[in-house]
C-alpha positions, -999 to +999 in steps of 0.1 A: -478+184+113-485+150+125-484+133+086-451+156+078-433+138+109-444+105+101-431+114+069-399+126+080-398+096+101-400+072+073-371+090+051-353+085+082-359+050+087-355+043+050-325+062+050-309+040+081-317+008+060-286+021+040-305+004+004-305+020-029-332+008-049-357-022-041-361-059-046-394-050-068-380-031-093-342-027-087-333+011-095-299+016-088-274+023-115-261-005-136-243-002-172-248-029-196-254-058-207-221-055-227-208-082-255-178-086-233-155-074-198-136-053-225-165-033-233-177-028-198-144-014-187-142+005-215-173+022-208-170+026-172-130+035-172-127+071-185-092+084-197-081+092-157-113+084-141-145+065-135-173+075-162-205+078-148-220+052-165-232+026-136-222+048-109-239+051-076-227+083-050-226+081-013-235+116+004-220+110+030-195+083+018-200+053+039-170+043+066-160+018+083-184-011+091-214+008+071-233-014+052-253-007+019-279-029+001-281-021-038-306-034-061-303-038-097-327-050-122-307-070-150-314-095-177-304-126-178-294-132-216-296-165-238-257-178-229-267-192-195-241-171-179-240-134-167-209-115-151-204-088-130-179-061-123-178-036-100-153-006-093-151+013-062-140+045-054-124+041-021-098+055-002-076+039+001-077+039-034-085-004-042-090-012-004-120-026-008-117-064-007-140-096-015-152-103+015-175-069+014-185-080-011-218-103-012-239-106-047-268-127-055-298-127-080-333-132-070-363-131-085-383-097-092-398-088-057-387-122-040-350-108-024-356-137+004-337-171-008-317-165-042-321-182-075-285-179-084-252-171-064-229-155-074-189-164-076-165-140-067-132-142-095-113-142-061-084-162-079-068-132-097-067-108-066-085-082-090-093-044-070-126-043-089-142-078-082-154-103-111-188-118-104-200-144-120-235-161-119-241-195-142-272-212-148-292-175-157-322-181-181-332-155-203-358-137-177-353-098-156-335-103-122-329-084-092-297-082-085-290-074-050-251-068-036-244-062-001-213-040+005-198-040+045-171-012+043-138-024+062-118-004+087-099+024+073-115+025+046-137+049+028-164+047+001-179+076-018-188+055-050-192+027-064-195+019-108-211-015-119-217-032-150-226-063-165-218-085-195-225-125-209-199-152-215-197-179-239-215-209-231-193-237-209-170-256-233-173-293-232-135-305-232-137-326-202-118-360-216-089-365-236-109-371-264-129-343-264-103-315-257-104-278-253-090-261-279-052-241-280-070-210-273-084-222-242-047-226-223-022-195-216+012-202-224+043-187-221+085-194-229+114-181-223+152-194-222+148-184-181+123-206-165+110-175-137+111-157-166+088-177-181+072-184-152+070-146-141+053-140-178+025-164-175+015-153-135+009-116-150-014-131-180-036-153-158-033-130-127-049-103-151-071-124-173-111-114-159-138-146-161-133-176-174-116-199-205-143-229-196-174-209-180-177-244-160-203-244-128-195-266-104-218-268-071-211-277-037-204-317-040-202-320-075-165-328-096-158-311-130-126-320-153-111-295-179-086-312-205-062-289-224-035-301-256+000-295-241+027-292-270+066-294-253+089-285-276+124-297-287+150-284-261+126-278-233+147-278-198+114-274-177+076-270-184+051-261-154+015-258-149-008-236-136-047-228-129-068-207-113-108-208-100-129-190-089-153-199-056-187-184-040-168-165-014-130-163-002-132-185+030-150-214+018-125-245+017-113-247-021-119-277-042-094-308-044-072-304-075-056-334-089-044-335-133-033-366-151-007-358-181-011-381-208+002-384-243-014-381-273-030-415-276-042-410-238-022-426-222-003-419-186+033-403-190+058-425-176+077-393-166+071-375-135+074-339-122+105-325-105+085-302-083+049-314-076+043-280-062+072-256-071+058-221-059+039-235-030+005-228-044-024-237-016-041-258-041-008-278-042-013-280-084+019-262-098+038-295-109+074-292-125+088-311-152+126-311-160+141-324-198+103-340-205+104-359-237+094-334-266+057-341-283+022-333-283+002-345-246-031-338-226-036-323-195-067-330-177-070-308-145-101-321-122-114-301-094-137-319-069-159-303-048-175-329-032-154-322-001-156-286-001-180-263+009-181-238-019-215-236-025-203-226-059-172-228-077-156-224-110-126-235-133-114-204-145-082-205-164-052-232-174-014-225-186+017-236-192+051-219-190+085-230-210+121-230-203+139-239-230+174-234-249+162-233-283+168-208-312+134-197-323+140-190-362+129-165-380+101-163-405+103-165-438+092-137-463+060-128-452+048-120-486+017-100-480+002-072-494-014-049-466-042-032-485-049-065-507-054-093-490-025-115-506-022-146-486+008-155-462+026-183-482+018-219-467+053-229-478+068-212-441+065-222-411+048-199-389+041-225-360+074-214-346+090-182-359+093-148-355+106-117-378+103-082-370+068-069-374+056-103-357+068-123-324+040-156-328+029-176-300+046-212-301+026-237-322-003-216-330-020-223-362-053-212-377-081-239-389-093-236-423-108-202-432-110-192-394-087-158-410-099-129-434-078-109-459-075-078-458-073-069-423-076-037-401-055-005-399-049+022-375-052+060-389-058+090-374-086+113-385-075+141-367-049+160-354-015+141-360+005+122-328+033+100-332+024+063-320+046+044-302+028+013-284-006-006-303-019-031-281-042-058-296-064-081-275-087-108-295-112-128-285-112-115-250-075-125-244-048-105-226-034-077-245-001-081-268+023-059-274+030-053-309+051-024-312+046+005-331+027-015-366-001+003-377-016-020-402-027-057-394-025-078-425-056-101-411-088-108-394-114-133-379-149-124-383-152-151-352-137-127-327-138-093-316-108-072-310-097-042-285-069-018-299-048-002-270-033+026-281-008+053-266+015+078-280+025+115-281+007+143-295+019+169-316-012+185-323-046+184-314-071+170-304-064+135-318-091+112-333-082+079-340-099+056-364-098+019-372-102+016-412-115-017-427-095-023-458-120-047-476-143-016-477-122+015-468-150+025-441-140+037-405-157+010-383-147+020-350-130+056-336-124+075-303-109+105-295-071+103-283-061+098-243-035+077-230-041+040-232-071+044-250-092+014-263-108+011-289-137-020-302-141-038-324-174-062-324-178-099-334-181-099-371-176-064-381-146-069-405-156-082-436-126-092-456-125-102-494-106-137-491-102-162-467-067-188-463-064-221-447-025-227-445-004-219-416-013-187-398-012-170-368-040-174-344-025-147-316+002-127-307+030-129-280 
């Protein structure tokens, strides 16, 4: 009797710790490591609920001011930098904020001083925080995230997952620049149009363009090419980062414009700050001379006292009162790869299967021919939105087309897909049309999303005249 009290005493004290899992060995539920944030949410996201893939239950769910220590055992990779996400079912339903949240990795059994901290992707406001560690070698962590439940609010689980980044890009002069993939932009004839457009993409855009570290007292620079075009009433700039917790005073932002050649604009912005961003970087130009230029954003943190922080994301957003014109015949055979003709210029046009993003050209061979195509293996539907994100970017919207008439082996892909059913249940394959082959397929729910990994498309030809390199 005296051992099975000493026993019960210890569940009891363990219990009151509120920790699931220990700094020796981790233990508590973690999915991953996935290829990218695309994949982890599609594994974790079911078709109207968490999966149970990473998930942890409360019994009882914790309230307000509980506290819970978790303990995951993950790997650190070979890209030098590991991100987090986590997804919380709370009432109220995404109540839980950053500041609960407090994630570090430490060595295996060592969960006194951490080896890495973690930087909470505070700058998009996401419900289900974006953690990101840098500097990770290729060795097993612990993984150890606090949670303190706020007031009114109520936590019965929590899903987490884990996936690499790229390694940091390099563009930090005007010489060495990032390349046109590596800045959102947006246009539009109504500048909060425009504006409006390219908030959404970067408010919804989870990690980072540049996977840049920055520690406490150290100053990082991020160049990007700019390209105003003819008729442009007003371009703007924005950026977002990401810090080692919400409180810690942000890094000094300050950005030179230049023109091709590097050299300072002699032009200035109408609005230094137009929307009153607290980091005071939102400048305004009005009429700016049309061209090609360089922004290069710096972010100094010598004055702060983020103990980490991190360049996450640059864009730019057009008015203008141009006539985008439309694209010439797009002389392209679906199923055989025929090339798009380098005689038109689809830098700057649209026609009705396309809408391209402004100045966006592929390098030499960077495309294969033939692409993908959307078919359903079962059951028949009617579709009536396809969604394509590549290369980790923010969806597009591309109507209701069904067959894409090219690929790049450098990228991977995520096909959104909703529609109606007629009968079912619905499968819906992705078909390679190099080889014929289904390469990817999921049953049918709304917004479904489908993968499709680096280098799975094969192709049959390759073209290096003007092409499209994304979608708007």
């Amino acid at each position: 009797m005296k051992y099975l009290s000493l026993l019960l005493f210890l569940l009891v004290f363990i219990g009151a710790k509120g920790q699931v899992g220990t700094c020796g060995a981790g233990g508590a539920n973690i999915g991953g490591p996935y290829s990218d944030n695309t994949a982890l949410t599609s594994a974790i996201i079911g078709t109207t609920t968490f999966t149970t893939v990473g998930q942890e239950t409360f019994s009882p769910a914790l309230t307000s001011g509980a506290t819970k220590d978790l303990y995951y055992k993950v790997s650190g990779g070979t890209l030098g930098t590991l991100s987090v996400r986590l997804f919380f079912g709370s009432i109220p339903t995404g109540s839980f904020p950053y500041s609960g949240v407090v994630a570090n990795l430490y060595p295996l059994g060592n969960c006194v001083t951490p080896v890495v901290v973690g930087v909470t992707d505070i700058g998009h406001k996401l419900s289900n925080p974006n953690i990101v560690f840098y500097g990770v070698t290729n060795v097993d962590y612990i993984l150890k995230i606090t949670l303190t439940v706020p007031a009114g609010v109520t936590l019965s689980t929590i899903n987490a997952g884990y996936y690499y980044h790229k390694p940091p890009v390099t563009c930090n002069t005007c010489q060495t620049l990032c390349t046109s993939n590596e800045i959102f932009t947006s246009s539009d004839k109504v500048l909060t149009n425009a504006y409006t457009s390219l908030k959404s993409t970067m408010d919804n855009f989870v990690g980072s363009l540049y996977n840049i570290p920055m520690l406490k007292g150290q100053i990082k620079t991020v160049c990007v090419p700019v390209t105003i075009p003819a008729q442009t009433t007003t371009i703007g700039f924005q950026q977002y980062f990401s810090s080692s917790d919400n409180i810690c005073k942000s890094p000094t932002i300050s950005y030179e414009l230049k023109d091709k050649n590097c050299n300072l604009v002699s032009f200035t912005p109408a609005r230094p700050n137009a929307n009153n961003y607290k980091s005071g970087f939102n400048p305004e130009y009005d009429n700016p001379p049309a061209g090609d230029y360089i922004l290069c954003v710096t972010y100094d943190n010598s004055l702060g006292d983020c103990e980490m922080a991190a360049p996450n994301s640059i864009g730019t957003y057009i008015a203008t009162n141009s006539v985008i014109p439309k694209c010439g015949t797009v002389g392209f055979d679906w199923k055989t790869g025929q090339t798009i003709p380098t005689g038109d210029n689809f830098t700057t046009c649209q026609n009705t299967n396309y809408q391209l993003k402004a100045n966006a050209k592929a390098t030499a061979n960077e495309y294969i021919a033939p692409g993908f195509g959307i078919e359903l293996g079962a059951g028949t539907m009617n579709i009536t939105k396809v969604e394509i994100s590549e290369g980790g970017g923010a969806y597009q919207n591309i109507g209701t087309i069904v067959n894409l008439p090219y690929s790049s082996p450098n990228y991977a892909y995520n096909i959104r897909i909703n529609g109606t059913v007629v009968s079912g249940p619905v499968t819906i394959n992705i078909v390679d049309h190099a080889t014929g082959t289904v390469v990817a397929s999921a049953p049918y729910a709304a917004n479904v999303v489908i993968p499709i990994p680096t280098g799975t498309l094969k192709g049959t030809a390759t073209f290096s005249g003007p092409a499209v390199s994304n979608y708007q």
